[in-house]
ZALUMBA-885753 format. One record per residue (C-alpha): x, y, z. Coordinates in steps of 0.05 Angstrom, whole numbers, plus 32768, in hexadecimal, padded with zeros to 4 digits. Layout:
REM residues N
XYZ;...
REM end
This chain:
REM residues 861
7B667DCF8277;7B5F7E178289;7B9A7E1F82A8;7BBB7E038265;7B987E31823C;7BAC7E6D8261;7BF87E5B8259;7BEA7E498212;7BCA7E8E8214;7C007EB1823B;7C3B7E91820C;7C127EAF81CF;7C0E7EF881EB;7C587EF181FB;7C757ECB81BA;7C487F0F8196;7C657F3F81C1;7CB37F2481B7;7CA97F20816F;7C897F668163;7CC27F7C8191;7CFB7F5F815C;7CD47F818130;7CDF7FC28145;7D1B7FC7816B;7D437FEB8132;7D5580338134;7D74805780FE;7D9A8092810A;7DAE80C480D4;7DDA80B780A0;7DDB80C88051;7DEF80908024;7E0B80A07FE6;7E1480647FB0;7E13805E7F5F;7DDA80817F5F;7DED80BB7F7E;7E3180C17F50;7E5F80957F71;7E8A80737F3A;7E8280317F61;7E68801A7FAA;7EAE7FF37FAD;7ED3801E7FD4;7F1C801D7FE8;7F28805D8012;7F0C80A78020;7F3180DB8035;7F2581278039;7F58815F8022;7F6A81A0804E;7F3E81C48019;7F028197802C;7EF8816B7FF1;7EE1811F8006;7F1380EC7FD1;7EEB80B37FCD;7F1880757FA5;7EED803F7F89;7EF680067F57;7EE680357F16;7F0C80787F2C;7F0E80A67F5D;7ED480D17F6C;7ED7811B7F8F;7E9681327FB4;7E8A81797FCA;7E52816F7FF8;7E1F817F7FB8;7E3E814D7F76;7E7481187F6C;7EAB81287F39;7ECC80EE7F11;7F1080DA7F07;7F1480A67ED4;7F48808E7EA1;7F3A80C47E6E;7F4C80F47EAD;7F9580D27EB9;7F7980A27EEB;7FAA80557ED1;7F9680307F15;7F4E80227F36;7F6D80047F70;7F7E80407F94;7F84802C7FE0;7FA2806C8002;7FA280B77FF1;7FCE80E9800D;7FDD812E800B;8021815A800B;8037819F8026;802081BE7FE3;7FE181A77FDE;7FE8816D7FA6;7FBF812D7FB4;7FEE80E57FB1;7FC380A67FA3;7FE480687FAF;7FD180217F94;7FCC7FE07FB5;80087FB87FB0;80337FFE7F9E;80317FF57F55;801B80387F54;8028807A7F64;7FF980C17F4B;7FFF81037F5D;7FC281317F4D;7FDC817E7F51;7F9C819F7F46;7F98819B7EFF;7FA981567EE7;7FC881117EFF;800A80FA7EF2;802180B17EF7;806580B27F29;809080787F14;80A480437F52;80F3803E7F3C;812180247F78;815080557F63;811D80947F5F;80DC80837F85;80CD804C7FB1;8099804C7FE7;80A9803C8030;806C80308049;802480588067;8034806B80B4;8008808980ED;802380C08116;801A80C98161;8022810F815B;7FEF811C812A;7F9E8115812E;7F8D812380ED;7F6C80EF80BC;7FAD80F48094;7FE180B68097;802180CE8077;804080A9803F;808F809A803D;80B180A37FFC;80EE80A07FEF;810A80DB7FBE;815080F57FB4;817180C57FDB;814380D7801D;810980BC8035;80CE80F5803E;808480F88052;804D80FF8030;801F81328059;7FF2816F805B;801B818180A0;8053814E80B6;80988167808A;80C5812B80A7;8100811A8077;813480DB8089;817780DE8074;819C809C805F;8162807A8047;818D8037803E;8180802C8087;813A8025807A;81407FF58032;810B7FB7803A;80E27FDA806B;809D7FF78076;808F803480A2;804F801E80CB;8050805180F8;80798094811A;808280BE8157;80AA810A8153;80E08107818C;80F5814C817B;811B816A8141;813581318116;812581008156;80F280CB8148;80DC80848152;80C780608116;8096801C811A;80AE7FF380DC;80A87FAE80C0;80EA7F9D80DF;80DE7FB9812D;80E07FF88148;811B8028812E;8130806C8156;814280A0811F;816C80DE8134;819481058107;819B80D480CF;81B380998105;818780618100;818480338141;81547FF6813F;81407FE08183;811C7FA38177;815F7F7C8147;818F7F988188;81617F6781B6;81577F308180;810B7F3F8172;80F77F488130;80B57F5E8143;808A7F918116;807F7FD0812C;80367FEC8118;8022801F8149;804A80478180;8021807381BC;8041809A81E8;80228083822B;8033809B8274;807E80998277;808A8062823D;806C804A81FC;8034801A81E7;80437FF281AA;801A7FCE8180;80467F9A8164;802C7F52813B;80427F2F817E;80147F5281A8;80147F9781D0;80527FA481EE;80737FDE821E;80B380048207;80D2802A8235;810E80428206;813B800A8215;81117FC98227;80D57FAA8208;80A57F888238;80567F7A8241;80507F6D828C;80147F968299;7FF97F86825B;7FBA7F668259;7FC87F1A8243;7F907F1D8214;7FC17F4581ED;80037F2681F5;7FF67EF481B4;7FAF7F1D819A;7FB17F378164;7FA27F858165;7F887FA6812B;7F857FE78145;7FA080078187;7F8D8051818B;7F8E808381CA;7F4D80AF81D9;7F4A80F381FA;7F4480D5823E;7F8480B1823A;7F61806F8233;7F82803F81FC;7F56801681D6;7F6E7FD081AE;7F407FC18178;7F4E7F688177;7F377F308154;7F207F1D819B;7EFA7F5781A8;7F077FA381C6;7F337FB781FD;7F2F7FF2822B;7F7980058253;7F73803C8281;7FB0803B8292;7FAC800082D3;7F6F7FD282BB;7F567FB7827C;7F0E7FB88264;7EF67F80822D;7EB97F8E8200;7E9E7F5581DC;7E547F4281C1;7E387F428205;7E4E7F8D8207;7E1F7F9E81C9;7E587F8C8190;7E407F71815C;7E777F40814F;7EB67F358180;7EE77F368145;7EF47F79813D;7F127F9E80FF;7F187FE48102;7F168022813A;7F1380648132;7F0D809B816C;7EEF80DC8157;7EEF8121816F;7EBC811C8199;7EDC80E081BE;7EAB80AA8198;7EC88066818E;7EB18051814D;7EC68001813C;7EB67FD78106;7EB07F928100;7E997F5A80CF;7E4F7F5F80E0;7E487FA780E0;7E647FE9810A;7E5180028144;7E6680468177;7E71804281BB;7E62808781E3;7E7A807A821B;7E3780588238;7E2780288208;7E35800681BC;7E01802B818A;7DFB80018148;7E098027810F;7E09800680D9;7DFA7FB680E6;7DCE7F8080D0;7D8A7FA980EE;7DA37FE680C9;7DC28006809B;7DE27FE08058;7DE77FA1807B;7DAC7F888065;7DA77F3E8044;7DE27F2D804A;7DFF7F5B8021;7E3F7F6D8049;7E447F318079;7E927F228089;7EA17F6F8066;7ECF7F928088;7ECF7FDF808A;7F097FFF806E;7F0D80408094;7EDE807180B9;7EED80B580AC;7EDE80F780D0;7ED1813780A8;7EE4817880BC;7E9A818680D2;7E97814F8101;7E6A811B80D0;7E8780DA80CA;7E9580AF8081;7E9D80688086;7E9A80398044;7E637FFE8036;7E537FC58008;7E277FFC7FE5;7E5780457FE9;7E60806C801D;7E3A8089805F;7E4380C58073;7E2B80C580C5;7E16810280E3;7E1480EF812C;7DE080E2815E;7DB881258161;7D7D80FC8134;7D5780B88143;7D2480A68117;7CF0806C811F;7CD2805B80D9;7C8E804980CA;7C807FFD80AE;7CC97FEE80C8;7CE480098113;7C99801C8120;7C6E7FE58101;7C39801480F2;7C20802E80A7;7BF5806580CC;7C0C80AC80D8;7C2080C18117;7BF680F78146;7C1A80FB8185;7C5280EB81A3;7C6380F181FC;7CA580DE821B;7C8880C8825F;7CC080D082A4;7CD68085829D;7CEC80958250;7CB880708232;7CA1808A81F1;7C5C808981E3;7C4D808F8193;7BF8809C8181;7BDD808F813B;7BAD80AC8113;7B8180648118;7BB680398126;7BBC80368169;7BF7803B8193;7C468035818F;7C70803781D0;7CC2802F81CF;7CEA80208202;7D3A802281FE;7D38802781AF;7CF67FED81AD;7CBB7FFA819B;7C777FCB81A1;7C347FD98191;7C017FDA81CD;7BCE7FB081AC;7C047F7F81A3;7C157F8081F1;7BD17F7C820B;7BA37F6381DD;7B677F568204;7B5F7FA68209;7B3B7FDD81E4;7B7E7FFF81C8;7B5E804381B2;7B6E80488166;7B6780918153;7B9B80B78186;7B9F81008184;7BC8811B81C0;7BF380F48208;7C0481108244;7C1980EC8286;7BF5810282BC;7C01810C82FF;7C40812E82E9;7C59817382DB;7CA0815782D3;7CCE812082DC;7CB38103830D;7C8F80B58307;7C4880B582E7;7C2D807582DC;7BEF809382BB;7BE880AD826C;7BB580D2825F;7B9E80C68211;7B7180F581EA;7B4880CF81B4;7B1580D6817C;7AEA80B181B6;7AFC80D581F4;7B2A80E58228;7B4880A08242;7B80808B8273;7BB180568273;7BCE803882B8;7BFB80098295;7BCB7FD4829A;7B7E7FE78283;7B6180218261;7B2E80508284;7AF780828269;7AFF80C38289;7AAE80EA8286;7AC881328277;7A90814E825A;7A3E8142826D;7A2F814C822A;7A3F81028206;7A4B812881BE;7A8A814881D4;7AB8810381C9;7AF9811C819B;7B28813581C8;7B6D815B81B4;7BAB818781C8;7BB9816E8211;7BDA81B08232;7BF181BC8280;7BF881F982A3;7C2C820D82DC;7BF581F8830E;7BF281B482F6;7BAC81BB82D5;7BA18191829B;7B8781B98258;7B638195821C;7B3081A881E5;7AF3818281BF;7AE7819A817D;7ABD81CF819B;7AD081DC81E1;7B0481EA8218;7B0E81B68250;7B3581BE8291;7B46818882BD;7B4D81A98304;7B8B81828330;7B7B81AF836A;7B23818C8362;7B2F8158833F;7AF18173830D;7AF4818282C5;7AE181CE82B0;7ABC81D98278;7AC682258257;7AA5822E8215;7AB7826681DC;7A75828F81D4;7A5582948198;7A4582E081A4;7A9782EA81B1;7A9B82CA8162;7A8A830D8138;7AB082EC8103;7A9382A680FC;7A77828F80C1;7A77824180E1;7A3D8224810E;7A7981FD8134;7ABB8219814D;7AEB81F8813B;7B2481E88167;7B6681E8813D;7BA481F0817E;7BA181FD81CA;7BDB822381EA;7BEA823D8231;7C178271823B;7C4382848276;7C1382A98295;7BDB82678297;7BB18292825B;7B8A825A822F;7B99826A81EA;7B63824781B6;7B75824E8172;7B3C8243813C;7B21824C80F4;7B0382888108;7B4282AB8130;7B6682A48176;7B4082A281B7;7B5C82B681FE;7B4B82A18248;7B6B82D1826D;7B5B82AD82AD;7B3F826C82BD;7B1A825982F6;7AE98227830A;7AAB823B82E0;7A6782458310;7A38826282CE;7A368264828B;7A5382B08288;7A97829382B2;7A9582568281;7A998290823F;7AD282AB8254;7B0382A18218;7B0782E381F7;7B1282F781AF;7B62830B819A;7B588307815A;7B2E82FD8117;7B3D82D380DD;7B56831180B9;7B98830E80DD;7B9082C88105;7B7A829E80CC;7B76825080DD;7BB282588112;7BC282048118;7C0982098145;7C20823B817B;7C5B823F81A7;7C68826F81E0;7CB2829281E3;7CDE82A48222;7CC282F38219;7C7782E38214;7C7082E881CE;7C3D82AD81A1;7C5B82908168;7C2182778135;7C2C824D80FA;7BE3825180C6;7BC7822E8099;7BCD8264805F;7C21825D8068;7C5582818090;7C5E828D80D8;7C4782D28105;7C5D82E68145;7C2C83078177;7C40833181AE;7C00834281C3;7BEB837C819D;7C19837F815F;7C20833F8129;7C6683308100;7C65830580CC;7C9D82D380B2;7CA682A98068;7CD882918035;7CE182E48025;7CFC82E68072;7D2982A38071;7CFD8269807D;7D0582378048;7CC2822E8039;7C7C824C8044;7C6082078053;7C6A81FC80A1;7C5081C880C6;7C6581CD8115;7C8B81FC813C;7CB381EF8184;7CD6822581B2;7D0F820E81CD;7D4F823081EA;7D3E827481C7;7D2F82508189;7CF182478152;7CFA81FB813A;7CD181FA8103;7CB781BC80E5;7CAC81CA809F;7CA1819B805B;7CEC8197804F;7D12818D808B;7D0E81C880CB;7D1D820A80D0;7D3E8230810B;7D2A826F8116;7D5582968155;7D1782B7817D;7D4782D981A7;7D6882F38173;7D2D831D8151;7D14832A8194;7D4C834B81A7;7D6D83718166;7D3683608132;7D6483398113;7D4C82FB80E6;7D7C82C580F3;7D5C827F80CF;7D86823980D2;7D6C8206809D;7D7981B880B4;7D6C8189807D;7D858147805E;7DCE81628054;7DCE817C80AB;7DB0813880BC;7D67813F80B7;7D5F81058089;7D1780FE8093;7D098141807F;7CBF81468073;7C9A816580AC;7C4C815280BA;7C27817780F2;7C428159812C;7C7F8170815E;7C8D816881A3;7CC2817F81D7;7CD381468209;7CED81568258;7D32814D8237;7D2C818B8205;7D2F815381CB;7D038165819C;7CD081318177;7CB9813B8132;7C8A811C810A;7C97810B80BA;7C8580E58079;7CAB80A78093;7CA680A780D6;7CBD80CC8111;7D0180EF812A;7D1E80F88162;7D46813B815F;7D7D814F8199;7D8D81968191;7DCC819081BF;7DE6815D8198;7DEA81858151;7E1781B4813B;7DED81D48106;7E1A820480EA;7E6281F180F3;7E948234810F;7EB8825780DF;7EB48234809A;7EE8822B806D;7ED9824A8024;7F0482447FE7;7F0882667FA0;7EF7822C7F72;7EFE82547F2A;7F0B829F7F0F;7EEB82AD7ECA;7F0A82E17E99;7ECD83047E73;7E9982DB7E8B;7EBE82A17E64;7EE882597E88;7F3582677E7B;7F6F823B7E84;7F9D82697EAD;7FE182537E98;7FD782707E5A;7FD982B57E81;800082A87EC4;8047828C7ECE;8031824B7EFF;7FE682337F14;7FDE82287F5F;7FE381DB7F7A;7FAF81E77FAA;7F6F820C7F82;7F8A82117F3B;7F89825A7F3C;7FBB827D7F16;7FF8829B7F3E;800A82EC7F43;7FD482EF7F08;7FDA83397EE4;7FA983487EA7;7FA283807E70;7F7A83BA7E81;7F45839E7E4F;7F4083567E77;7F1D83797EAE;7EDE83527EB2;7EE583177EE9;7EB382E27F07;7ECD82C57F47;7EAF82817F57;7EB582697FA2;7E9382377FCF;7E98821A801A;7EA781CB8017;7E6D81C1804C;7E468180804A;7E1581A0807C;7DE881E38068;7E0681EA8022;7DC181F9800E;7DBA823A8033;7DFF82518039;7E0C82988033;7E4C82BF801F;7E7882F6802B;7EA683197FFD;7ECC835F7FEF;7EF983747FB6;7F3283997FE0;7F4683D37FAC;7EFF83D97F9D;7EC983CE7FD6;7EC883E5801A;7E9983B68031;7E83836E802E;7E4C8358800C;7E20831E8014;7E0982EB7FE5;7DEE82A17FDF;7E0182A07F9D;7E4D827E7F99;7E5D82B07F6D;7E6E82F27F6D;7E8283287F25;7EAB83657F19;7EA383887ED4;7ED383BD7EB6;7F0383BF7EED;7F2E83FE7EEF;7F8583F07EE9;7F9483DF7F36;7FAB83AA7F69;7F7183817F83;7F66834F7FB3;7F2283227FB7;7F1083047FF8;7ED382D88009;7EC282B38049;7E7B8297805A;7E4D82C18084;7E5C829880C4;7EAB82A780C9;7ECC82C880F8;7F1282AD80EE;7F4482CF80C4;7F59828B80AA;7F14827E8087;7F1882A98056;7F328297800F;7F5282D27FE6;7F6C82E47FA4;7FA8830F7F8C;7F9F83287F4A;7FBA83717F1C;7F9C83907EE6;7FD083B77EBE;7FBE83FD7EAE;7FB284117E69;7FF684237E37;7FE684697E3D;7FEC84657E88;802D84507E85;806B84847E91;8097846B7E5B;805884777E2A;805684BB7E41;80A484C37E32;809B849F7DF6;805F84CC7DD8;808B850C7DF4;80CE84F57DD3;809984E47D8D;807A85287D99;80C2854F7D9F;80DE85257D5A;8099852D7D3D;809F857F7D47;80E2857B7D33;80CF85587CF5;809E85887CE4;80D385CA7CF4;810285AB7CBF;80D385937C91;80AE85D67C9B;80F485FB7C94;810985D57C55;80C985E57C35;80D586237C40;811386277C30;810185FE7BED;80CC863B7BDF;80F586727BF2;812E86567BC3;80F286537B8D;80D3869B7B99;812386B17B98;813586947B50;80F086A97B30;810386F17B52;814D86E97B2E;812B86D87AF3;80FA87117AF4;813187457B01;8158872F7ACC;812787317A9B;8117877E7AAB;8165878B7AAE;815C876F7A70;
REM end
């Protein structure tokens, strides 16, 4: 009977334990989702695709929809938009966006300004299909039209152009590989056709095949194919798969793409295949897929292999399948997109990732953040207190009277849950795993606790008597030196756990050394030790030193902490971090940050770059301040001001991948140099190395010029409007239209909140200036030749800035033939006047002479 009741009892523990660990074995990385809500037209999607100015197209079943990394802009009906079924977008050497309907009924070209419908005529236009290119890695597929009489692509880049176009009537162009000059091989619907100088020569109809051609790699010395009979070799004469896997001979392959190790992968309905050129590797479910019928693959810059299938996608690193969006995360939730298959992933020019779902569109900003939720990864309501990485990578999560969280290989299980029968302390404050000073095994945690210091072997719980005085029981702010001495606080005091004895120290903070204390009880608020093993003890009433511990033999070597500072400059001090030169970092309670050198105190807030006064934990790491603040975390370069004074702050928020973004008082740096930070929801796991917070040398664009501080349509005062912003062309205005507003902005879905700008008015300035504003004005501009040129403050490359060509005429009376004119009016106006004057003179002189006649003949008379 008791041996049945202990299975019974054992089968319980273990049936708890499994189901607390389904429970919790989700981990959701970071990822924005952007829906109805948010200003998506609708969440059915039919493609995205990003322009070469940065834009993100988004085509959904009630328009098209243009995001900026800030709003959506609509394109409806009223806006030219006749067909909701857009399924491809492309782009041509000009700039002017091509959407393309399902089914090819059809055709709109968007120049900047406005769309136009393009007819589909077999005589005029006629599409010929949407092909890959093997020489181009760009998300751009070009589009083949066929206008006056040849067959051209659609493409920011690719300019090809096929002559004799009848060659290629009834086809489809799946895919295309550049020879050389007017030397290509085309995939088609009909089999594999070698183009060269308008001589079409189809490969497969010379050997009988009529096999469909949908994607050609160049590989060692011959050429993959992905054909609808399986993957085949071409070797410029003979078709043949020996060598081929035979899982592929008949499979059918949805996607075969090569990576930047040369390995080709085959996205199948069978599952994923690896060739490395001798042997083939086969992924299925027991891999980590989450379905073996696979849909889509996509290889990004960074050599991910992203692949979707019908119950969610996943990314394979290299190591191992991560779940990105499945039926544990993500929008696959209930059901909603079982048997959905993803249309596309696409890669943005800053390295985030856009793939569509039953609900919009994700945009996936890579592994740098983890995040385990409360209530759903985590199981626990409570807020967390402390978190410890331990050297076998187990993650130990404390609670504010909760208990304790540990995770294991993305899991996570409560420790009540796993041993029930113990007393699980509930109100953690502070881990560390002890003996160890590194990476080395420790099968011991040491756990401070409202109750006491207590130690966990992995199976029971022990009480640790620190202290002969039973009051002291709450315990914080676990701290090592280099020797390998353990430091903690009570409340009230200073403990010291001696390796080299194997005793705790007590050292107590004198009264009589407290000239400012208006408290009967210190208060302990953070414990730091420096470089140099000094205790630092931060309280209510200022910042206390040990300069240099010891084992205490009286009371006078147990006083030893020493004032720094008063509460007039070291007010409620609750975080400190140490940096590479020495210097303490100190976040207070009051707001702001201060660094302390030892004798002289620097303060930092919102005035200096932070992003708020409101800070809650700060880190050193790699010459860096990470700040954890109530809106995301703030990167201050130490080295930086160190070295050059020089305030250098990096904000990383929702829109970098900090989706969790409000900070409670809580961080810790792991043996990794991962950072762990505690929030409103839960807590995230933050890899530095992985994160490219401000991407190298962004691209900025002019988006609108005003005349007078008013919106003008600029044909009305140019010849043409430029395709590719809608800015007017070789613009010249009267000397009177001299006021101008330039608008600008950086297409940046990552730090658009704290972007700053450059810009110079060549013919005016002689230096840049710097702004946040996207704006920048020029009143009463003098008669010149100017050019305006913005970049962001980031650039370095000549290429990233945007300018602007514009004249202002001079004045009338500035002009030369003005001058003649007034000199040719002055010479006929004094002319004028000498004849006028002369006949009026003339006219009196003829008057004076006949009254002087008169009067002589009268006295004659």
């Amino acid at each position: 009977m008791i041996h049945h009741q202990s299975i019974k009892k054992l089968l319980i523990i273990s049936c708890l334990f499994f189901v607390s660990l389904l429970k919790l074995q989700a981990v959701e990385f970071s990822a924005l989702h952007y829906g109805v809500e948010d200003g998506l037209l609708s969440s059915n999607i039919y493609c995205i695709y990003q322009d070469t100015k940065g834009y993100i197209w988004i085509s959904t079943s009630a328009g098209i929809n243009r995001f900026d990394g800030e709003k959506f802009t609509s394109f409806t009906a009223k806006n030219g938009v006749n067909n909701s079924r857009i399924t491809s977008i492309h782009e041509d050497v000009d700039g002017s966006l091509w959407f393309k309907t399902r089914g090819v009924t059809t055709l709109m070209k968007y120049d900047g300004r406005k769309f136009t419908n393009v007819p589909i005529h077999k005589d005029k236009v006629q599409i010929y299909g949407i092909g890959t290119s093997s020489s181009q890695q760009s998300q751009t597929e070009p589009l083949w039209i066929k206008e006056n009489d040849m067959v051209r692509t659609i493409h920011p880049t690719i300019n090809v152009q096929l002559k004799n176009h009848k060659n290629l009537q009834h086809n489809y162009i799946y895919s295309m590989h550049i020879l050389g000059d007017e030397h290509y091989y085309i995939g088609t619907s009909l089999g594999l056709i070698e183009y060269q100088n308008g001589t079409y020569v189809n490969h497969t109809k010379k050997i009988g095949l009529t096999t469909q051609i949908h994607r050609i790699i160049p590989y060692q010395d011959r050429y993959l194919l992905q054909t609808d009979e399986g993957i085949q070799y071409f070797d410029g004469q003979n078709f043949s798969n020996e060598g081929i896997h035979p899982h592929l001979h008949r499979n059918v392959t949805n996607v075969m793409a090569l990576d930047k190790n040369g390995l080709v992968w085959f996205s199948t309905i069978k599952g994923l295949y690896k060739f490395d050129g001798q042997d083939f590797t086969r992924y299925t479910t027991e891999d980590g897929l989450p379905y073996n019928r696979t849909n889509y693959l996509y290889i990004d810059r960074k050599n991910n292999i992203w692949v979707s299938t019908e119950k969610g996608m996943v990314v394979y690193d290299g190591v191992e399948f991560v779940g990105v969006d499945t039926e544990e995360t993500g929008y696959m939730i209930n059901g909603l997109t079982r048997g959905f298959r993803y249309r596309q992933v696409l890669e943005d020019k800053e390295g985030n990732i856009w793939f569509d779902h039953a609900k919009g569109v994700t945009k996936f900003f890579g592994f740098a953040f983890k995040n385990y939720r409360y209530k759903k990864d985590l199981n626990e309501k409570g807020r967390a207190s402390s978190v410890l990485l331990d050297s076998e990578d187990k993650l130990w999560i404390g609670y504010y009277g909760t208990g304790i969280t540990t995770c294991k290989n993305d899991s996570c299980w409560n420790l009540k849950d796993q041993f029930p029968d113990l007393e699980v302390p509930t109100r953690v404050n502070d881990f560390i795993a002890f003996p160890s000073n590194s990476n080395t095994d420790a099968k011991k945690i040491w756990i401070a606790t409202a109750e006491g210091l207590q130690v966990f072997d992995g199976k029971k719980f022990t009480s640790l008597n620190f202290d002969k005085d039973d009051s002291e029981k709450w315990i914080d702010y676990f701290r090592q030196d280099s020797k390998g001495n353990i430091w903690f606080a009570s409340q009230q005091q200073v403990y010291c756990y001696n390796i080299a004895t194997q005793g705790f120290e007590k050292y107590i903070i004198n009264q009589l050394d407290r000239p400012f204390s208006t408290y009967f009880y210190l208060v302990i608020l953070d414990l730091l030790v420096d470089k140099q093993d000094r205790v630092w003890a931060s309280s209510i009433e200022g910042i206390f030193r040990l300069d240099k511990a010891g084992n205490p033999k009286s009371e006078e070597e147990a006083e030893a902490f020493t004032l720094v500072g008063g509460p007039d400059y070291f007010d409620n001090v609750y975080d400190m971090a140490e940096d590479e030169q020495g210097n303490i970092w100190m976040l207070r309670e009051l707001g702001g940050m201060m660094r302390f050198d030892g004798s002289h105190i620097i303060e930092f807030d919102e005035m200096d770059g932070l992003s708020n006064n409101n800070l809650k934990s700060i880190e050193i790491l790699d010459g860096c301040a990470w700040i954890g603040t109530v809106n995301g975390i703030d990167q201050l370069n130490v080295d930086l001001f160190n070295k050059e004074k020089k305030i250098q702050v990096q904000h990383i928020g929702k829109n970098e991948g900090f989706t969790n973004i409000e900070c409670w008082r809580m961080s810790y740096q792991d043996h990794y140099g991962k950072m762990w930070f505690n929030t409103r929801d839960g807590i995230t796991n933050y890899n530095p190395k992985l994160h490219n917070i401000t991407p190298p040398n962004q691209d900025v664009l002019i988006s609108s010029i005003k005349l007078g501080y008013e919106t003008i349509d600029w044909v009305a005062y140019a010849d043409s409007v430029s395709v590719y912003d809608g800015l007017p062309v070789d613009l010249s205005l009267e000397h009177n239209e001299n006021t101008l507003t330039f608008h600008f902005k950086s297409i940046t879905f990552s730090n658009n909140e704290h972007l700053q700008y450059r810009y110079q008015l060549a013919g005016l300035d002689t230096v840049w200036h710097s702004t946040h504003q996207a704006l920048a004005t020029y009143p009463n501009l003098a008669h010149g030749d100017y050019v305006f040129n913005v970049k962001t403050a980031n650039s370095s490359s000549k290429d990233a800035i945007a300018s602007f060509s514009f004249t202002i005429q001079p004045p009338v009376w500035y002009q030369a033939w003005f001058w003649a004119c007034m000199f040719i009016f002055g010479l006929v106006a004094l002319l004028a006047y000498w004849i006028l004057h002369y006949l009026i003179f003339k006219h009196i002189f003829r008057g004076i002479r006949k009254l002087f006649d008169r009067n002589r003949t009268e006295v004659i008379a």
